[in-house]
N, C-alpha and C positions, 0 to 999 in steps of 0.2 A: 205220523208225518208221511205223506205221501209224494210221487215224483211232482207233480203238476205244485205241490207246497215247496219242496224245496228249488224247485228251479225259478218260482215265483221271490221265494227269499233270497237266493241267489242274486238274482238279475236285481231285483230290487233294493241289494243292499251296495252291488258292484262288487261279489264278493266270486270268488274262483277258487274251484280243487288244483291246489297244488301238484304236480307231480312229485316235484322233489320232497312233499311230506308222506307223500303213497295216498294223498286224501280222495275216497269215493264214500260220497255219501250216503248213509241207509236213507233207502227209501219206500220202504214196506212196513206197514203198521201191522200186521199180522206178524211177519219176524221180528220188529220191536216187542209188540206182547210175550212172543216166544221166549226172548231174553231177558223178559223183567221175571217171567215167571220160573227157568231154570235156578236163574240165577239167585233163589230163595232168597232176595231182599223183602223186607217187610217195612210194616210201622216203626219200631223199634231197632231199624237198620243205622246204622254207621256207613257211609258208604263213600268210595275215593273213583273217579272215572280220569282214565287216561286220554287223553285225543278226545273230547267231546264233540269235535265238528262243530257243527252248527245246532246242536241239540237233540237231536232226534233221540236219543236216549233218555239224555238228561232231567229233560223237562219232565215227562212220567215219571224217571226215578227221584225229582225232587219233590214231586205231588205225593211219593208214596212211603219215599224213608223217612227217618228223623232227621238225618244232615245228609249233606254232598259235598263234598270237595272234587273240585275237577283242574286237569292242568290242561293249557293248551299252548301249544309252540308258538302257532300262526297269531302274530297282532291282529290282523285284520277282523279269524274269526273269534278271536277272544273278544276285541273290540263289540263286537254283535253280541256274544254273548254274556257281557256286561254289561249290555244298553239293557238284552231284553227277558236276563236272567239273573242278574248280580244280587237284587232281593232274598233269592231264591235258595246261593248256591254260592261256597266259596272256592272263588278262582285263583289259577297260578298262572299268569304267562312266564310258559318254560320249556326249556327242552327237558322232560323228565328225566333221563339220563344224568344230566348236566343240578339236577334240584335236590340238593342235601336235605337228611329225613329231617332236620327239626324244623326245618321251612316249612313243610307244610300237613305235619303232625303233628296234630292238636292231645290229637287223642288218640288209640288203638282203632284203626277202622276194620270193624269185621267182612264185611262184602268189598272183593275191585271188582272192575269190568274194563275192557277195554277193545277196540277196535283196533287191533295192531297189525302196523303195514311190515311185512316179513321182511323188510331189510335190519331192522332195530327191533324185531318179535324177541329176539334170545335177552337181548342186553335189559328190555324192558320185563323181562320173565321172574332176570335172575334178580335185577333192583328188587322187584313187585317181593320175590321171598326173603329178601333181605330185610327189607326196612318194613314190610306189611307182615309177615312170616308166619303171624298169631290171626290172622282172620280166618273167618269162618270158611270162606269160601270165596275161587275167584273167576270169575267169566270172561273167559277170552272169543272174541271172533278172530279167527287165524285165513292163510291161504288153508287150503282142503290139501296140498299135500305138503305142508309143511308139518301136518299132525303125527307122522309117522316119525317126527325128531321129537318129538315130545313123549305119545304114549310110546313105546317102547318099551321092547323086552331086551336082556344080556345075550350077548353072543349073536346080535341083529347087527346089520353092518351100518344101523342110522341108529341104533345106542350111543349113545355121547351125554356130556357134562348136563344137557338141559332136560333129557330124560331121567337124570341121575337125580338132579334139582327137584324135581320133579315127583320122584317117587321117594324121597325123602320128607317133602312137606307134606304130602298123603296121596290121594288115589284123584286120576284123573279116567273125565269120561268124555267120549264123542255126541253130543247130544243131536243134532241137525244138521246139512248143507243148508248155503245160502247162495242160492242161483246169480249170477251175474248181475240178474235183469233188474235183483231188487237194489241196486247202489246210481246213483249218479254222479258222475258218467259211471257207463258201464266197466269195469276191471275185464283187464283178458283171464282170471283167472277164476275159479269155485271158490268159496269159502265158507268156512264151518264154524260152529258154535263146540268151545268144545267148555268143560267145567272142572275145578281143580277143589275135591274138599281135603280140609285140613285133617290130617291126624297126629293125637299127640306122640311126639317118640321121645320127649323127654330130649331134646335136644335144637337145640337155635343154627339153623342155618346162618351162618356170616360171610362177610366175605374173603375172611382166610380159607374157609371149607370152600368157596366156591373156587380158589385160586389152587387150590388142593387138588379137588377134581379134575380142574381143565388142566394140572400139570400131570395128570395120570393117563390122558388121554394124549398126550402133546405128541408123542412118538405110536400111534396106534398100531403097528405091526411088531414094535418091540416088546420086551416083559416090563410088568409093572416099575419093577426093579430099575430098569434102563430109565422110562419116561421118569420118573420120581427123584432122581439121583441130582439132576440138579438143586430142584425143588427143597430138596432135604437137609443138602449143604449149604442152607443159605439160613435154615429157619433153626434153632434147638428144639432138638425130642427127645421123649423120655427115653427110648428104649431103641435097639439096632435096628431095620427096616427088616430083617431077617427072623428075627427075637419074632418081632411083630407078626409076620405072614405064621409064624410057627405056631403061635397063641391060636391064629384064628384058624388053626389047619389047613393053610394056605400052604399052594408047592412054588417054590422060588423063582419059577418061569411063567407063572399067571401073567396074563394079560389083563389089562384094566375092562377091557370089553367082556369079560366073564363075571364081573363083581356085578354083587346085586344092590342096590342102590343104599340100603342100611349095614350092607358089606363094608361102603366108604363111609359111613359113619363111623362103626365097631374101628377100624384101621386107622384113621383120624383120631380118634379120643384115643387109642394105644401109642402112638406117636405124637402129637400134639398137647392135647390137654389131661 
């Protein structure tokens, strides 16, 4: 799908990018292929697309997997993409945030992908491990500097809960920029392909663990100790928060920005489960 195609379906359908959804539309069929092919979808794919726009993904990746599911907030472009794709692809007018997993989990999807506008990037991040948590693999297009909250290292001052989410469900890579020029309208900002493969660690991200993490981070200049204290008297654990740190030969004044992402694992199942 190229610009002169989307501005032609555009106009043609009376249809408009949202601002308030962050909608700019891919407009490059060289970065389309780019992201069918990181994104190791195949024949035999399972696959869930977030924000499908007006298709520029979709339609390739329903020529190409076994199934698609895709959710879209906008009436308008769900509307479109239910005239001229609903055969093809099963859809959810939703806000995905707001869309409980057994809605619209049939089955286990191994492949997501999604186009995500950085004001709802974290929120749709942490859903995506929550309720998808066992696919294979997930393909994000992000802002270009939004990547440095994401891959992350400890003791980095943009370390936080979605780097931790993050390096928990397995290994993330920066694969591409995506120039401006290729989205309609143009965005003021770069954007990147970046890719998340799963590894097993023998353990389910939820969302007590994710409520876990963002309470460790809640006070980030304090010791873990301090930020976790509410968090702690509110929930029953096995064992002292103290016991805990001591187990994992942890020193009582650690900050949560020094733990290495399967650190809040070990420290969670010592506490919690």
């Amino acid at each position: 799908m190229n610009r002169s195609e989307v501005v032609h379906i555009l106009e043609s359908n009376d249809l408009h990018a949202k601002t308030k959804f962050g909608q700019n539309f891919l407009c490059n069929e060289d970065i389309i292929k780019r992201i069918i092919e990181v994104s190791g979808v195949g024949p035999d794919s399972v696959c869930l697309e977030i924000g499908p726009g007006i298709g520029a993904l979709t339609e390739p990746l329903s020529d190409l997997c076994s199934s698609l599911t895709a959710v879209e907030i906008d009436k308008e472009l769900f509307s479109y993409l239910e005239k001229t794709l609903g055969s093809k692809v099963t859809l959810h007018l939703s806000d995905y945030l707001k869309l409980k997993k057994e809605d619209y989990i049939v089955k286990p999807y191994d492949h997501v992908l999604s186009n995500i506008p950085y004001y709802v990037m974290t929120g749709i991040m942490k859903k995506l491990m929550v309720d998808c948590g066992n696919a294979e693999k997930m393909t994000f297009m992000v802002e270009d500097e939004a990547i440095a909250r994401i891959i992350c290292e400890p003791s980095n001052k943009q370390y936080g809960p979605l780097a931790v989410l993050v390096g928990v469900y397995g290994s993330a890579r920066r694969e591409f920029t995506v120039p401006s020029d290729c989205f309609y309208p143009m965005p003021h900002t770069v954007s990147a392909v970046i890719t998340l493969s799963r590894e097993d660690r023998g353990f389910e991200i939820t969302d007590d663990f994710c409520s876990f993490v963002e309470a460790a981070f809640s006070k980030r200049r304090k010791t873990l100790s301090n930020s976790l204290s509410a968090y702690l008297s509110s929930v029953d654990v096995k064992m002292p928060f103290k016991e805990a740190l001591k187990t994992m030969d942890l020193e009582e004044i650690i900050r949560a920005e020094v733990l290495k992402p399967l650190d809040f694992v070990e420290l969670y199942k010592l506490l919690l489960l």
